[in-house]
C-alpha positions as a Python dict, from the first residue, in 0.01 Angstrom:
ca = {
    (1, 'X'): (0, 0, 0),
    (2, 'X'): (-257, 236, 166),
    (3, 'X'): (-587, 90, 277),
    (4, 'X'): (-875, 344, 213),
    (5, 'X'): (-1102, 322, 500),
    (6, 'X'): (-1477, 387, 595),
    (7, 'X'): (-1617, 421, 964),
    (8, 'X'): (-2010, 466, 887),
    (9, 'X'): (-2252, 498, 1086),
    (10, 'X'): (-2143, 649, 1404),
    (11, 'X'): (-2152, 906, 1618),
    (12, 'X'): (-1855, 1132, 1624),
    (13, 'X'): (-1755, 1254, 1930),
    (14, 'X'): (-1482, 1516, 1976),
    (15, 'X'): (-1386, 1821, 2239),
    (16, 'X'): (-1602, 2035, 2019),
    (17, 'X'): (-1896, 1904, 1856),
    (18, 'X'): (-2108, 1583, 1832),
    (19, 'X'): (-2258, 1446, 1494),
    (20, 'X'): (-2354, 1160, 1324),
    (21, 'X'): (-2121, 1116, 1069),
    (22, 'X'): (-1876, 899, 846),
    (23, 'X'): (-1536, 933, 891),
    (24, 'X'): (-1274, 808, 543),
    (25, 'X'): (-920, 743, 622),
    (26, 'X'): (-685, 750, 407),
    (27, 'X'): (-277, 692, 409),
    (28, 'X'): (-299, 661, 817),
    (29, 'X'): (-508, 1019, 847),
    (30, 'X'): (-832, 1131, 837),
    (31, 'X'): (-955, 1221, 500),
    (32, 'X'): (-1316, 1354, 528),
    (33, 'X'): (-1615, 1346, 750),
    (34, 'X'): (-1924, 1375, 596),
    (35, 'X'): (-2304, 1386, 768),
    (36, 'X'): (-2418, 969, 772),
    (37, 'X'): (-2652, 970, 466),
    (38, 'X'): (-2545, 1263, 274),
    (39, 'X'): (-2502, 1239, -75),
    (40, 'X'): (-2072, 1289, -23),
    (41, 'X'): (-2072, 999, 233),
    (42, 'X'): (-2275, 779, 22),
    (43, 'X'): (-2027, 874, -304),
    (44, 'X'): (-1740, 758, -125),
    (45, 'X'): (-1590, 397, -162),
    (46, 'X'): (-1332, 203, 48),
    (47, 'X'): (-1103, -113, 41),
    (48, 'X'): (-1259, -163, 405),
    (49, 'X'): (-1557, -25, 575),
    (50, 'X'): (-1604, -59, 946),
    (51, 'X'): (-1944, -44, 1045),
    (52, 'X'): (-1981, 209, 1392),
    (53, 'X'): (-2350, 175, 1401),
    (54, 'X'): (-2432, 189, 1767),
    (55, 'X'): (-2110, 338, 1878),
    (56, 'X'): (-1953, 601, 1940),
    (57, 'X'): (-1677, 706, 1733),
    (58, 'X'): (-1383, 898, 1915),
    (59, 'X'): (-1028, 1054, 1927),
    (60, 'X'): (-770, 786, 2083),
    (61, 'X'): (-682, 907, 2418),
    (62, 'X'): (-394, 1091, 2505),
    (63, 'X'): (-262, 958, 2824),
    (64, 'X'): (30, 1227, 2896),
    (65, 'X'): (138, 1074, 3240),
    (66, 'X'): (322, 734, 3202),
    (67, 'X'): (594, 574, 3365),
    (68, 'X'): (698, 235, 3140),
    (69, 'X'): (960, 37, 3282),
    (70, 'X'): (1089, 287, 3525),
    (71, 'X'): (1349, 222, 3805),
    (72, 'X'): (1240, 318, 4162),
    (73, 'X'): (1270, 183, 4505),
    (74, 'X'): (1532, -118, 4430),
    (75, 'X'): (1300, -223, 4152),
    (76, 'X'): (1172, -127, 3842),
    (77, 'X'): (776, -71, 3693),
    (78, 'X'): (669, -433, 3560),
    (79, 'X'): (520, -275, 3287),
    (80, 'X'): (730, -250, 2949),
    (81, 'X'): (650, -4, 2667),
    (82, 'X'): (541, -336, 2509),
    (83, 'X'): (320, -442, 2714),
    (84, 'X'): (236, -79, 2866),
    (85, 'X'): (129, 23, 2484),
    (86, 'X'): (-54, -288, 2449),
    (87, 'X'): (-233, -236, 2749),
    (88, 'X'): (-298, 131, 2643),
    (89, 'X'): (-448, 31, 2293),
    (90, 'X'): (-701, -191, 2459),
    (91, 'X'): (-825, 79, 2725),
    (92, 'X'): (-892, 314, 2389),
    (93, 'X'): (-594, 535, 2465),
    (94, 'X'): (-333, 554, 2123),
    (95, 'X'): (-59, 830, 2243),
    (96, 'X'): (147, 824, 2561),
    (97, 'X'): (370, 1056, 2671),
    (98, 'X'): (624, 869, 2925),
    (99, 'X'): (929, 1045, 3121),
    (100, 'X'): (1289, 1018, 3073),
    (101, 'X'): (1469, 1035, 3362),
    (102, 'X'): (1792, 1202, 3408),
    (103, 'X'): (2032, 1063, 3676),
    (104, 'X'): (2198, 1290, 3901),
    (105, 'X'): (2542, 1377, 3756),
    (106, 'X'): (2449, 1194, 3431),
    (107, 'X'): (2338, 1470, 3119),
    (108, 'X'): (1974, 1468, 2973),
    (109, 'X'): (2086, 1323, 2703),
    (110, 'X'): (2197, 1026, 2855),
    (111, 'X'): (1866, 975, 2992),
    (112, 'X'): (1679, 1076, 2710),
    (113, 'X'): (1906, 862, 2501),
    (114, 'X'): (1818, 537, 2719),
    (115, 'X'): (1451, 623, 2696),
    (116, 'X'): (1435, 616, 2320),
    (117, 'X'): (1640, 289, 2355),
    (118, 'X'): (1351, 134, 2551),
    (119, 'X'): (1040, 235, 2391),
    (120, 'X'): (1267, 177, 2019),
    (121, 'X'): (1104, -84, 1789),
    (122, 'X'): (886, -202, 2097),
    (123, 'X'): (559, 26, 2096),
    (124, 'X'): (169, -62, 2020),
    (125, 'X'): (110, 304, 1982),
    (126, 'X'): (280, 595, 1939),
    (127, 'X'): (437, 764, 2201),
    (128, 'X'): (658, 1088, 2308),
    (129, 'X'): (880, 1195, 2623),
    (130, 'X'): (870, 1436, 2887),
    (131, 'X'): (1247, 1489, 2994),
    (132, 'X'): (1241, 1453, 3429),
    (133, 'X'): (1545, 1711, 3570),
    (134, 'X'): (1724, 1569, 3848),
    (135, 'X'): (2038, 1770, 3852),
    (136, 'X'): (1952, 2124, 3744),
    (137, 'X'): (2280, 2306, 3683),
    (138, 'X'): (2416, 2561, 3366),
    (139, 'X'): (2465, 2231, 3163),
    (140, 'X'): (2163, 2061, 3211),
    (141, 'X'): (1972, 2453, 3141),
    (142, 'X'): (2166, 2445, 2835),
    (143, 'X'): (2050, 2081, 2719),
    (144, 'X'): (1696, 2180, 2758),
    (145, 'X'): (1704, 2410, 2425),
    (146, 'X'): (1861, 2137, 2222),
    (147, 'X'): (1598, 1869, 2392),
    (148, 'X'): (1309, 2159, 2310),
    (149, 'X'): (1444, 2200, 1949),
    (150, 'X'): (1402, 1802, 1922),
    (151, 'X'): (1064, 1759, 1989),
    (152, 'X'): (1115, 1699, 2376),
    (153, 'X'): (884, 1984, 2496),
    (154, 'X'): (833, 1944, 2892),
    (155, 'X'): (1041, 1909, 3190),
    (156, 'X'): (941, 1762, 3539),
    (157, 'X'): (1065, 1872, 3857),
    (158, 'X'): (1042, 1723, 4218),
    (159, 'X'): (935, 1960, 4502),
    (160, 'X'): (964, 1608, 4672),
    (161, 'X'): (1169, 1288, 4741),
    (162, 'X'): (1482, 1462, 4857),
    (163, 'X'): (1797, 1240, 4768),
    (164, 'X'): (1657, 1118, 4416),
    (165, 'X'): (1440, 1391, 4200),
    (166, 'X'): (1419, 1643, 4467),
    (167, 'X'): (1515, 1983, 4316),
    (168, 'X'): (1577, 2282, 4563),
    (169, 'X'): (1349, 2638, 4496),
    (170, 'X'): (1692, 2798, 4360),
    (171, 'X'): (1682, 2481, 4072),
    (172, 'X'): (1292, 2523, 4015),
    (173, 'X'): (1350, 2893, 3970),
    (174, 'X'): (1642, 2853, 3696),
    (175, 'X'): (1474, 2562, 3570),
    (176, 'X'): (1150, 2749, 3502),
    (177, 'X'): (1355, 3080, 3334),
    (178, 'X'): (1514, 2859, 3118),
    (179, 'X'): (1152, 2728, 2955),
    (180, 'X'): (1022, 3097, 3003),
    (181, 'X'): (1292, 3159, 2733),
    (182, 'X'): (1253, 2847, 2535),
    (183, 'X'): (902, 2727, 2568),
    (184, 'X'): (959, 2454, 2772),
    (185, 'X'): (697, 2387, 2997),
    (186, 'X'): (758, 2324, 3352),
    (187, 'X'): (571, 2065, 3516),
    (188, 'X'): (545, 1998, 3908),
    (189, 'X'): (556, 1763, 4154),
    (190, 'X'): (431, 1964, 4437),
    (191, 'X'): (453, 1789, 4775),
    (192, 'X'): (681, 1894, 5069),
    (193, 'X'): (935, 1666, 4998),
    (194, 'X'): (1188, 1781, 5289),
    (195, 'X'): (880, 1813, 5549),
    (196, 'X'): (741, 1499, 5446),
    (197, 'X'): (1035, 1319, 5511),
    (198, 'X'): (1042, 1436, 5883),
    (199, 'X'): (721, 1289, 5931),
    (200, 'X'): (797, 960, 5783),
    (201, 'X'): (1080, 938, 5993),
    (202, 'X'): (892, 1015, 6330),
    (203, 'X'): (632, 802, 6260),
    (204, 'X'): (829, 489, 6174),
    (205, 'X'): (974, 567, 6531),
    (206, 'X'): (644, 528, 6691),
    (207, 'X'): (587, 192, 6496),
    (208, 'X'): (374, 369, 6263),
    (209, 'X'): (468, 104, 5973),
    (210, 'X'): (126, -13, 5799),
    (211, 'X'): (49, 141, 5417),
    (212, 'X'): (-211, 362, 5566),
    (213, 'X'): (20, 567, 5722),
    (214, 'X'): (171, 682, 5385),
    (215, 'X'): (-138, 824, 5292),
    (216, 'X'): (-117, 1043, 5653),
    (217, 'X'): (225, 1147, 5663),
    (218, 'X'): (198, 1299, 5294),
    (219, 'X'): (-43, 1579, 5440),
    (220, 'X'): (-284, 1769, 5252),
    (221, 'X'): (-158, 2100, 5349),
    (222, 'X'): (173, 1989, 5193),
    (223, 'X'): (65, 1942, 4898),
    (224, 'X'): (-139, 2241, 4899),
    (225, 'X'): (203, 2473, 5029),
    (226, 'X'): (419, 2306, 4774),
    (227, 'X'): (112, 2417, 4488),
    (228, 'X'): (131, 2728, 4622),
    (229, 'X'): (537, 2770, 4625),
    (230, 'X'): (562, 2668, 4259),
    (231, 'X'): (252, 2941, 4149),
    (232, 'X'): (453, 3212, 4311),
    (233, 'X'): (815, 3079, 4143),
    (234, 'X'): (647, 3047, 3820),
    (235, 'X'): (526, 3418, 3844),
    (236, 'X'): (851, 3525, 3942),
    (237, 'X'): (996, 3321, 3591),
    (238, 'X'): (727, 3463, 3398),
    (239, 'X'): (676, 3115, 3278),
    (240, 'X'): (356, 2883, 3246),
    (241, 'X'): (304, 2601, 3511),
    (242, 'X'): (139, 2230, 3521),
    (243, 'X'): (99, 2043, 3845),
    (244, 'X'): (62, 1700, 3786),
    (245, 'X'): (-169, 1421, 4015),
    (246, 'X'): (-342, 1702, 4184),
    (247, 'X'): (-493, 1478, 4454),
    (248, 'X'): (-697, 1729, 4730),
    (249, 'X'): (-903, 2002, 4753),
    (250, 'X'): (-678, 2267, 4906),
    (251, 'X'): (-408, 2207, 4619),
    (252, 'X'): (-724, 2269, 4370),
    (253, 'X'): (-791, 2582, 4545),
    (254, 'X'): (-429, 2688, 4488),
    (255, 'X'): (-464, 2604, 4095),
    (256, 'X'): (-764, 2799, 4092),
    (257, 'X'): (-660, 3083, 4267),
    (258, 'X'): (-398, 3166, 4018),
    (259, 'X'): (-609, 3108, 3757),
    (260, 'X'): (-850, 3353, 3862),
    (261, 'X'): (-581, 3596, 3879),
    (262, 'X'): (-529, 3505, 3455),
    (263, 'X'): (-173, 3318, 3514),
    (264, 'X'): (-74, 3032, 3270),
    (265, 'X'): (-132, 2803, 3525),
    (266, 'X'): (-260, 2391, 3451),
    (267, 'X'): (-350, 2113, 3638),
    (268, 'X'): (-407, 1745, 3591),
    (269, 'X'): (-502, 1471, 3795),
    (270, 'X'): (-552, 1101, 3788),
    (271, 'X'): (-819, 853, 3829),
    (272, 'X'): (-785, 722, 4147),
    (273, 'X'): (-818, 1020, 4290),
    (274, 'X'): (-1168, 1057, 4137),
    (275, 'X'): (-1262, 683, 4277),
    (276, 'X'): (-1009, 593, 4513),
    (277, 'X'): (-966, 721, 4881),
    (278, 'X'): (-768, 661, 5226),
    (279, 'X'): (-1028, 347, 5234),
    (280, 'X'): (-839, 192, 5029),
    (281, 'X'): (-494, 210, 5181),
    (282, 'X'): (-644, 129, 5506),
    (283, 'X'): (-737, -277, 5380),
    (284, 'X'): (-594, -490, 5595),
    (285, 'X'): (-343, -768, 5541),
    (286, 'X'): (-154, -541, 5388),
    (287, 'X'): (-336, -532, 5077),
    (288, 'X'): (-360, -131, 5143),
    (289, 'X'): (-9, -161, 4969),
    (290, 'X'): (-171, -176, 4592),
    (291, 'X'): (-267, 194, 4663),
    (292, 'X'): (86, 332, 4762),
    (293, 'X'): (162, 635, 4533),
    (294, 'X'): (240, 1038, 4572),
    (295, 'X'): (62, 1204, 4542),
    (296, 'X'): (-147, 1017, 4811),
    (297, 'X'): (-485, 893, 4778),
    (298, 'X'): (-708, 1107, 4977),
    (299, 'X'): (-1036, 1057, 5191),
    (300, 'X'): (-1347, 1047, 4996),
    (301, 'X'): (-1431, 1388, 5022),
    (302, 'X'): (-1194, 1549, 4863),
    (303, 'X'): (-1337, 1353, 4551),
    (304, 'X'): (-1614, 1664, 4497),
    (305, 'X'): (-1379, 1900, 4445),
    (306, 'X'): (-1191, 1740, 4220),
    (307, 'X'): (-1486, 1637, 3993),
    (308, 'X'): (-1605, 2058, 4027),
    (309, 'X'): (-1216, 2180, 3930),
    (310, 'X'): (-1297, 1943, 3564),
    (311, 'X'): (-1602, 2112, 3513),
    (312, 'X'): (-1488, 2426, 3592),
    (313, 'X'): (-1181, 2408, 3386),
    (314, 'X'): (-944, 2486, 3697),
    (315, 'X'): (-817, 2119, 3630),
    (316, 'X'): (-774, 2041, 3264),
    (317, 'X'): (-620, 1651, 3219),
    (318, 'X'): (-698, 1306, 3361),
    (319, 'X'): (-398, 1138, 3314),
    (320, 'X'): (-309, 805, 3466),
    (321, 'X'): (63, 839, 3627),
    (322, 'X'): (62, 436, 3508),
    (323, 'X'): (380, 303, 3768),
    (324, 'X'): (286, -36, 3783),
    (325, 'X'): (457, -250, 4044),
    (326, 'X'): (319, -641, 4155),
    (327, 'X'): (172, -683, 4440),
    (328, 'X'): (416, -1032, 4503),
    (329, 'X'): (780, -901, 4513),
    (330, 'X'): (761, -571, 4445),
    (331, 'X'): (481, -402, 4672),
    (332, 'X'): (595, -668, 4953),
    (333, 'X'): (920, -473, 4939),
    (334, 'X'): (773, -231, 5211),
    (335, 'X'): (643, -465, 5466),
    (336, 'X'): (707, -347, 5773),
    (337, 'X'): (815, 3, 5634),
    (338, 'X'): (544, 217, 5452),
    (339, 'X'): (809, 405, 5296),
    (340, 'X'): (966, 131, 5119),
    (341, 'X'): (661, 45, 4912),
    (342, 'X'): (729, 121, 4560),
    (343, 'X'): (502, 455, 4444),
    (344, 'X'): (248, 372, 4187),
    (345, 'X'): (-45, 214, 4057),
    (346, 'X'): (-158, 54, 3722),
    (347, 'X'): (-446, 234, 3498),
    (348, 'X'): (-339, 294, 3168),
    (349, 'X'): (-613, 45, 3028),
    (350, 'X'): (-860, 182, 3278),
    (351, 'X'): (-846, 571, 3219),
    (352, 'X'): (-1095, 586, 2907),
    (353, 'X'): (-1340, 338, 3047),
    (354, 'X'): (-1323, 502, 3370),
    (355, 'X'): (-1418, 823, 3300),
    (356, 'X'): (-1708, 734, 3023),
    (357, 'X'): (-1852, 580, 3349),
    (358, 'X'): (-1832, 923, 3530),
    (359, 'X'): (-2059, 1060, 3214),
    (360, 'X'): (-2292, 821, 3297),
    (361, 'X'): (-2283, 937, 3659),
    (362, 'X'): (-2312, 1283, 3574),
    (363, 'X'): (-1965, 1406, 3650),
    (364, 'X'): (-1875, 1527, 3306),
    (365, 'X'): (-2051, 1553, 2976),
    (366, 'X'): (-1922, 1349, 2663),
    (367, 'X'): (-1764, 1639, 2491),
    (368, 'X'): (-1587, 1676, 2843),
    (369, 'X'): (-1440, 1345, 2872),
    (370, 'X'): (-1304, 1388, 2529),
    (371, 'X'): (-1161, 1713, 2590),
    (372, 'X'): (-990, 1617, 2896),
    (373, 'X'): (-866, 1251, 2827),
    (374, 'X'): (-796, 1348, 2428),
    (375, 'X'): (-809, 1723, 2285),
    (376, 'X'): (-681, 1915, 2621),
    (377, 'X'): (-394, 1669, 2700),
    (378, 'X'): (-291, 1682, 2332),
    (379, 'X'): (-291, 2089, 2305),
    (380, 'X'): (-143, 2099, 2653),
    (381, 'X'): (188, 1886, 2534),
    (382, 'X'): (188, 2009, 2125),
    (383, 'X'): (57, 1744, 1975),
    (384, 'X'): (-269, 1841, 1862),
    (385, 'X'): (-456, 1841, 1587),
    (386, 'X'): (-198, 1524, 1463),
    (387, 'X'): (-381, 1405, 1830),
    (388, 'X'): (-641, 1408, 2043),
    (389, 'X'): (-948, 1503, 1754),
    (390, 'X'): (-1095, 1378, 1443),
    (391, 'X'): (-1044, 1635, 1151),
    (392, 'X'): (-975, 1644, 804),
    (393, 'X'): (-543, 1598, 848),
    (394, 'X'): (-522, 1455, 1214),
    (395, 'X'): (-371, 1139, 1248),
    (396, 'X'): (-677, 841, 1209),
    (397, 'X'): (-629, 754, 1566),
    (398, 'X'): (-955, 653, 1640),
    (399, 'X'): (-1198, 442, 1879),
    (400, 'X'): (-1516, 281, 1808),
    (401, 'X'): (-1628, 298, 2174),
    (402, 'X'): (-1941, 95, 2249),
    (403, 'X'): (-2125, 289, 2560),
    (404, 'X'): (-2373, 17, 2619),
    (405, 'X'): (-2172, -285, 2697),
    (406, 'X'): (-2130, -381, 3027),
    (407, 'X'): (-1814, -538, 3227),
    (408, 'X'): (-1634, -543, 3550),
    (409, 'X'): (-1268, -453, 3556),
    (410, 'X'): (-1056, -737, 3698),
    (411, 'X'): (-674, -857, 3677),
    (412, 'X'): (-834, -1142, 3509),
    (413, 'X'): (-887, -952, 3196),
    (414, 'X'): (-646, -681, 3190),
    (415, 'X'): (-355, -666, 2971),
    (416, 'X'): (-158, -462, 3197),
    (417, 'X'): (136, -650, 3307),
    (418, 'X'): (55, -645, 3688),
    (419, 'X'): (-47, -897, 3921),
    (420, 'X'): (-364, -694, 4048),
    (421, 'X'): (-625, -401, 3967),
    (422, 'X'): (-663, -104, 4183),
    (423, 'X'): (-1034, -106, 4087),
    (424, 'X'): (-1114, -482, 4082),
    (425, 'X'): (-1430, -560, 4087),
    (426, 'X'): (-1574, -221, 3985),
    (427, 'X'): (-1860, -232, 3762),
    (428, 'X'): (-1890, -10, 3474),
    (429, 'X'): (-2072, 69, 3137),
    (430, 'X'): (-1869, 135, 2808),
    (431, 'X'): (-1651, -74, 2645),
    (432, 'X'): (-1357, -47, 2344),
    (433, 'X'): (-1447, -220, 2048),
    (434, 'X'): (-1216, -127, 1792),
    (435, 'X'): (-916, 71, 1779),
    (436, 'X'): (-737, 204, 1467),
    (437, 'X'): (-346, 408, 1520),
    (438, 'X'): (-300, 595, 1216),
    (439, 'X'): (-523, 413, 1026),
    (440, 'X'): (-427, 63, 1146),
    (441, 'X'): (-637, -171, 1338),
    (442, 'X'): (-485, -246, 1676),
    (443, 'X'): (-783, -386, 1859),
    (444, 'X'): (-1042, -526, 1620),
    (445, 'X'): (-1373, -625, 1794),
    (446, 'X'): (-1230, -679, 2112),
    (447, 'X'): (-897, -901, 1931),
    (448, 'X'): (-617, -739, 1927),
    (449, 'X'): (-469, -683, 1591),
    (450, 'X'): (-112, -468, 1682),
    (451, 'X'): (211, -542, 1706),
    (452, 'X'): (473, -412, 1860),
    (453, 'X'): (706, -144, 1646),
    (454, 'X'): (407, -46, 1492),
    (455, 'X'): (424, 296, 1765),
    (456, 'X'): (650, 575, 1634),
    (457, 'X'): (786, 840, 1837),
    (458, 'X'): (648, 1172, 1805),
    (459, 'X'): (851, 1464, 1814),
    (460, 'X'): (606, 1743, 2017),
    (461, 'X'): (545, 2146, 1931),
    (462, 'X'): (542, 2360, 2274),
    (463, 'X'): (222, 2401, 2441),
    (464, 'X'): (-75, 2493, 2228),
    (465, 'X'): (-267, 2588, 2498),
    (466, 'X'): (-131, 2885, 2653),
}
């Protein structure tokens, strides 16, 4: 049986408007909203009424950049969609949208396939896939209209690591035709991938072998070339573009130029971009390691730019690219070999928090970080309104979000599955309180409530926000 439900008291925060209102759930959506105090809020009854006084009152986030439990570098991402989802409910964020990977000479269905077989039965919250090409050829073009028709929306390609994702311009081009014609959209990883490698490989040679270097042989102007490559094959396709982890200013540039110019271009990047930098991969002992990932993290000044391109609307997501791997076993892979480092950090629980903390700063406004960590990421991937708002008919995903309390973000307290935090230490300001996916309470004061199986797959519309 349903359980009628009655946020009062809060204020409700979405993309478009803030008010102080009560919000009634009923049979795991949103029923009404109604102004706190008016005579239709005070008619209304409940089986359970949450009190939001205090807090704010906000979508669930829409983290569309995971990577749960994926294979890569001889190992695999220590984070299962169990324990990924559970992490994800307790940083505020209910709907992730993870990547299938198909295997060179395997079909996307076999990948996709596998996927759903993972995340099956074992999710917090609810969750959808992007489907990564690795072998673009007239079968796998074909299988993208069936995995379109299915709810599978979006299709990554590699501009880099040659020899596992890597997909030529001649791929990218077909690849981007086909979701011209079927609404797929194409997104990019734009680095350099064949350049890159030549500088790996010369400066291992001169002994070059310390995590640092990672960060300096995955140049700027690589990334920014590669942005630029897939603008101008995207025009040619006639089809819309999003470049994920955008990590430095030039790449931004790119994005914006071809925005200017009116083209269906996107771009998203990450959080430790925003409060990460080169300092970090340069700690010593090795602990420069936890900061591996590609994109690289960048020196601190690049930060500015990023921060303008989300108020400007020339970047348009903060996802996290979540790729947890341990520091012990995993990270420790690459000693003595940069390149052998597995590619990724943890931040699924952190993404929400994070960026409430760059309101406070003065980054971004309230509405902003809602609209890029909730409404934009939901539109962008066809899944809003069910996600990423709170309106009469949209899924009661929903986050009592306490913006006073105070905490410092540690491996001691996360849920993540990951022996460290890329931002330990860091003091912020906000806090999750309570978290309800489709009505249910996941995190309840701070206790979390879930279960896994409780997450249901969402089949996705194309992009809403062409």
């Amino acid at each position: 049986m349903s359980i009628r439900t009655l946020i009062r008291g809060g204020l409700v925060i979405t993309a478009a408007d803030e008010l102080h209102a009560d919000v009634l759930i009923e049979d795991g959506r949103v029923a009404a909203l109604a102004a706190h105090g008016s005579a239709a809020a005070e008619a209304w009854t409940a089986d359970r009424t949450i009190d939001a006084s205090g807090k704010y009152v906000i979508p669930g986030g829409v983290d569309a950049h995971t990577h749960m439990e994926l294979p890569f570098g001889g190992t695999s991402a220590s984070d299962t969609f169990e324990t990924g989802t559970r992490a994800a409910a307790w940083g505020g964020t209910t709907t992730i949208v993870d990547f299938a990977v198909q295997s060179v000479g395997h079909s996307l269905r076999e990948g996709l396939d596998t996927w759903y077989a993972k995340a099956d039965g074992n999710c917090a919250v609810d969750y959808a896939f992007h489907m990564i090409l690795s072998d673009v050829n007239e079968g796998t073009l074909k299988e993208m209209d069936l995995l379109v028709g299915e709810g599978v929306t979006s299709f990554k390609l590699f501009m880099a690591y040659p020899g596992v994702f890597y997909s030529d311009d001649g791929q990218i081009l077909r690849a981007m035709q086909r979701g011209a014609s079927n609404g797929g959209l194409i997104m990019m990883h734009a680095e350099n991938g064949i350049a890159i490698d030549v500088l790996v490989e010369q400066a291992l040679a001169r002994g070059e072998t310390d995590p640092r270097h990672h960060g300096e042989v995955r140049k700027v102007l690589l990334e920014a070339e590669a942005t630029h490559r897939a603008i101008q094959l995207a025009r040619v396709a006639g089809a819309p573009l999003y470049v994920v982890h955008v990590s430095a200013e030039e790449a931004v540039a790119e994005l914006a130029a071809a925005r200017d110019k009116g083209l269906p271009v996107f771009g998203e990047t990450c959080p430790q971009y925003l409060f990460l930098s080169t300092d970090n991969l340069a700690e010593p002992d090795f602990q420069g390691a936890k900061y591996v990932c590609s994109t690289p993290l960048r020196p601190r000044e690049h930060q500015a730019a990023l921060w303008r391109g989300l108020r400007t609307n020339d970047l348009q997501v903060v996802s996290t690219d979540h790729c947890p791997f341990c520091f012990r076993g995993q990270k420790e892979l690459g000693r003595g070999d940069f390149s052998k480092i597995p590619n990724g950090l943890p931040g699924v629980e952190n993404r929400m928090d994070l960026l409430h903390q760059a309101v406070l700063d003065g980054h971004i406004s309230r509405r902003r970080w809602i609209e890029i960590a909730c409404a934009t990421p939901a539109r962008m991937f066809g899944l809003y309104p069910q996600k990423g708002t709170i309106a009469p008919g949209s899924d009661a995903d929903i986050v009592l979000y306490d913006p006073h309390a105070e905490q410092v973000i540690s491996a001691e307290t996360h849920h993540m599955n990951v022996d460290y935090s890329a931002y330990e230490g860091k003091r912020i300001t906000g806090r999750v309180d309570t978290v309800l996916s489709r009505g249910e309470l996941v995190i309840e004061q701070r206790e979390f409530t879930g279960r896994a199986g409780h997450g249901a797959f969402i089949p996705r519309s194309t992009c809403q926000y062409l």
